[in-house]
Every structure is written in structure tokens, then in C-alpha cells.
N, C-alpha and C positions, 0 to 999 in steps of 0.2 A: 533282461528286458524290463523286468517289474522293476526291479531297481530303480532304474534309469528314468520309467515312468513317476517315480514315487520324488525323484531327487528335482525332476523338471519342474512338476507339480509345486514343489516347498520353493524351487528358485523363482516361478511368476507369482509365487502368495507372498516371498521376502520383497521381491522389487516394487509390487504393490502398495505395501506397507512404508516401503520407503516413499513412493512417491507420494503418499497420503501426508510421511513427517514433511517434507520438503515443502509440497503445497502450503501447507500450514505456516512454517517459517519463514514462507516468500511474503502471505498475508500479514502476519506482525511485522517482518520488516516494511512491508507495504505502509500500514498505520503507523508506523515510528517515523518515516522519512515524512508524512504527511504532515504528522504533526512537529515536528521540526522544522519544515517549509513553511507551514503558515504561521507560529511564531513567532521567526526568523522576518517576515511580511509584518506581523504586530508589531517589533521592534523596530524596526526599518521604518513603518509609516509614524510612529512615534515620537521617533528623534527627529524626523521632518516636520511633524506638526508643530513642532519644539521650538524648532527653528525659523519656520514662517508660519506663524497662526494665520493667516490670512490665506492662506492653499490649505488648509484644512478640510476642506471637505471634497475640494478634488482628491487629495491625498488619501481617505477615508473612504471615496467608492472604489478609487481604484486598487485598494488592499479588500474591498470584498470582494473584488471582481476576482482577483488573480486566489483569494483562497478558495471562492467556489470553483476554480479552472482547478487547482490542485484536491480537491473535495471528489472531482468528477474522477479521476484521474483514478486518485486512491481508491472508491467506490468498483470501478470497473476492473480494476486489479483481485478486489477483494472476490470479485465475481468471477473472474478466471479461477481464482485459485479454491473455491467452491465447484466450483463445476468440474475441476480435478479432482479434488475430493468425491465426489457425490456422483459421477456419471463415468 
């Protein structure tokens, strides 16, 4: 029975541990796709501006608008995957 106590024990401190790595490499993929999206958004508004200098600065809000919508995104992610961690 002690055994069995001792095996239970090490199997919720191993799964714990896992979940601590997981959380963590949800977070970085979290920040990699983030900042891939909004590059991906700099490029994009770029080759438009490029292309009609005159839409330029509609083109220019609306690539900060959509990185802060991906910004928030990323941010709240980061925040789930902390609060696995930590709680």
C-alpha cells in the first residue's frame, strides 16, 4: 500500500512538471505566431503603400490596428499560459 502511495505521489509531481513544460511551449509558440502575423501585416501594408502612395495612411492605421488586435491576443495567451504555470 506504501508503495502504491509513493508511485501515485511521483505520477502527479511527473504530470505537473509536464504541464509546467507544455505551458511554457504553448507561450513561445504563442510569441513566434505573434510575431510572424504582424510582420506578415508589415509586408503586406508595405507592398500597398508601394503600390498607391496615396492610400497610405489608411493603409498605415489600419496595419496598427490589426497588430494591436494580434498584440492583445498574444498578450492574453501569454497570460493563460502563466497562470498554468504559477497557480
Amino acid at each position: 500500500m506504501l508503495n502504491l502511495m509513493v508511485l501515485l505521489e511521483m505520477t502527479i509531481e511527473l504530470a505537473q512538471q509536464w504541464s509546467k513544460l507544455g505551458a511554457a511551449l504553448i507561450a513561445v509558440i504563442a510569441v513566434f505566431a505573434a510575431s510572424w502575423g504582424i510582420s506578415r501585416i508589415g509586408v503586406r501594408a508595405l507592398e500597398s503603400i508601394a503600390r498607391q502612395p496615396e492610400a497610405g495612411n489608411d493603409i498605415r492605421s489600419s496595419m496598427i490596428v490589426s497588430a494591436a488586435l494580434i498584440e492583445g491576443v498574444t498578450f492574453f495567451a501569454i497570460v493563460v499560459c502563466l497562470l498554468v504555470l504559477f497557480v
